[in-house]
C-alpha positions as CSV (number, residue, x, y, z in Angstrom):
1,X,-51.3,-42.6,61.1
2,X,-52.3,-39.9,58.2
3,X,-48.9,-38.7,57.9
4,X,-47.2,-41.9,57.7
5,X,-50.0,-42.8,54.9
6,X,-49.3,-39.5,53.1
7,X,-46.0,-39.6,53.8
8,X,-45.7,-43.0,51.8
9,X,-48.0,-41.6,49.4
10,X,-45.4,-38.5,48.5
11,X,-42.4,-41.0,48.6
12,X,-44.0,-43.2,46.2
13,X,-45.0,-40.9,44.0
14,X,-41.1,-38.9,44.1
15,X,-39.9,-42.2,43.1
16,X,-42.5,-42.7,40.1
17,X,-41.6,-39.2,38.6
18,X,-37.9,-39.9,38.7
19,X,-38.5,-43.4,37.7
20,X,-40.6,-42.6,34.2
21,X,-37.6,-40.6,33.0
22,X,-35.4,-43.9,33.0
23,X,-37.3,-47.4,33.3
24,X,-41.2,-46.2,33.5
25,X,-42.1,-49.8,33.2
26,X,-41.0,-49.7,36.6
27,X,-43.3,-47.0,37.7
28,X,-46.4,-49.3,38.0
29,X,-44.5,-51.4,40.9
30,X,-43.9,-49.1,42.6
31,X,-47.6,-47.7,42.8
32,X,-48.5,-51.2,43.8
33,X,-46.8,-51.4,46.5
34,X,-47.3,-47.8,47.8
35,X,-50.9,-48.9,47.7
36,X,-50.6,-51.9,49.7
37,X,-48.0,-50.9,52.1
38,X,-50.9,-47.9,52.9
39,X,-53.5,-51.4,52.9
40,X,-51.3,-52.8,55.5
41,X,-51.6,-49.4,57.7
42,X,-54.9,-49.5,58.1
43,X,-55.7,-52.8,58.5
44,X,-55.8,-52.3,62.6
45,X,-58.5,-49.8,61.8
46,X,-60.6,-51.9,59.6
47,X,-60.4,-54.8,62.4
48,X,-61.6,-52.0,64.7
49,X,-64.1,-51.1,62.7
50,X,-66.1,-54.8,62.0
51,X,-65.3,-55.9,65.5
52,X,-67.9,-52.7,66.3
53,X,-70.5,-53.0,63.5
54,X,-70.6,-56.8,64.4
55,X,-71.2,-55.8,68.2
56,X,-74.0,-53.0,67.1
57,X,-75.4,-56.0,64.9
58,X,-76.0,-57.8,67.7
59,X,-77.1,-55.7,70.4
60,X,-79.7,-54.4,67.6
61,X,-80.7,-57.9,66.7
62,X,-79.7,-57.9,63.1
63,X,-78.8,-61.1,61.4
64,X,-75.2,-62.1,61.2
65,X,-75.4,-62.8,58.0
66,X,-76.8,-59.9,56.5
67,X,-74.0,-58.2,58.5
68,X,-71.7,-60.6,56.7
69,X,-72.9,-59.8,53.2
70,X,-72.2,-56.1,53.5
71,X,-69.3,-56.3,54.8
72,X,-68.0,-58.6,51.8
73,X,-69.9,-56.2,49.4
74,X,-67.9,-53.0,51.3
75,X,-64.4,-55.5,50.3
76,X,-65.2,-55.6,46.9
77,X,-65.6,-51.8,46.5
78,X,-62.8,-51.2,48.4
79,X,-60.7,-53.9,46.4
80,X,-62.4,-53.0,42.9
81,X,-61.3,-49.4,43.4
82,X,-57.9,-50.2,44.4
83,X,-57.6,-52.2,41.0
84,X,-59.3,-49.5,38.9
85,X,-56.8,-47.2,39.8
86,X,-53.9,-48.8,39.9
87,X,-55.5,-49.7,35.7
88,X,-55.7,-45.9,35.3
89,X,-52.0,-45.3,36.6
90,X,-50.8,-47.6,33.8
91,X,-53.1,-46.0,31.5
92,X,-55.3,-48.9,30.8
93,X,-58.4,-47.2,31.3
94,X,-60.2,-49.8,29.3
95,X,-59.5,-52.4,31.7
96,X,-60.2,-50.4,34.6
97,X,-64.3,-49.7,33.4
98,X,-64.4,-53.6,33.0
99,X,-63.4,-53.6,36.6
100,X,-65.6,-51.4,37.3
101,X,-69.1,-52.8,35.6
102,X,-67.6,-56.2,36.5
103,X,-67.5,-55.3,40.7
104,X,-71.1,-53.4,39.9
105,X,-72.9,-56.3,39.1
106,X,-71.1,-58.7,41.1
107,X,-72.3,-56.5,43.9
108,X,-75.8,-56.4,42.5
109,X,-75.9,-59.8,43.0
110,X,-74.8,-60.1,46.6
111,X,-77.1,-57.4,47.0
112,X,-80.5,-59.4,46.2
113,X,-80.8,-61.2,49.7
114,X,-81.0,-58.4,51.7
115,X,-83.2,-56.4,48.7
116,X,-85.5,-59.6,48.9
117,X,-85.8,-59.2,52.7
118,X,-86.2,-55.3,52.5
119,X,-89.2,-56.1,50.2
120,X,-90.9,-59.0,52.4
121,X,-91.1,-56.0,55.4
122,X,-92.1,-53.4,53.5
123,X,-94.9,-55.6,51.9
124,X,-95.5,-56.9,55.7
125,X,-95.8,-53.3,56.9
126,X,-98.5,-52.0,53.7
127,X,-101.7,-52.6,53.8
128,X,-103.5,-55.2,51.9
């Protein structure tokens, strides 16, 4: 799997150094699709991976739902990094920190359920 993953990673980026000589507009494409043919890969393992975090979720009696958020939290990350470098490749570093602050607080957001219920058992657990 790592070799097929670097080895479209090494073709991709041959192509984009001989392609900036003639039609660099052309470059960005091609980084595109690198990236998501490498998405595509690893999307097996991904499955894999929440089928198992949903089955430790509940064995250890954790509420679907919490399980749920961070999982879509985890997707923006991943997706909002994919973006912000694929900004930086076509040099639009600008666009790519509004991505960035943008995915931040979006995540802060989902982020205030399970904050809210971290607080309500701490507070349970302290002394009055």
């Amino acid at each position: 799997m790592i070799i097929k993953i670097i080895g479209i990673g090494l073709v991709a980026l041959i192509i984009i150094i001989l392609l900036k000589q003639y039609k660099p507009e052309f470059a960005i494409y091609i980084s595109l699709l690198a990236g998501v043919l490498i998405l595509l890969l690893v999307m097996d393992q991904l499955t894999e991976i929440i089928l198992l975090l949903q089955s430790l979720a509940s064995k250890a009696s954790i509420n679907s739902r919490f399980l749920a958020l961070l999982l879509k939290i985890t997707g923006i990350a991943f997706l909002a990094e994919f973006a912000v470098s694929v900004c930086k490749d076509a040099g639009e570093g600008a666009i790519a920190s509004k991505i960035e602050i943008g995915s931040k607080i979006i995540i802060i957001a989902m982020s205030i359920p399970i904050i809210s219920s971290l607080l309500e058992i701490i507070l349970k657990i302290l002394p009055t």
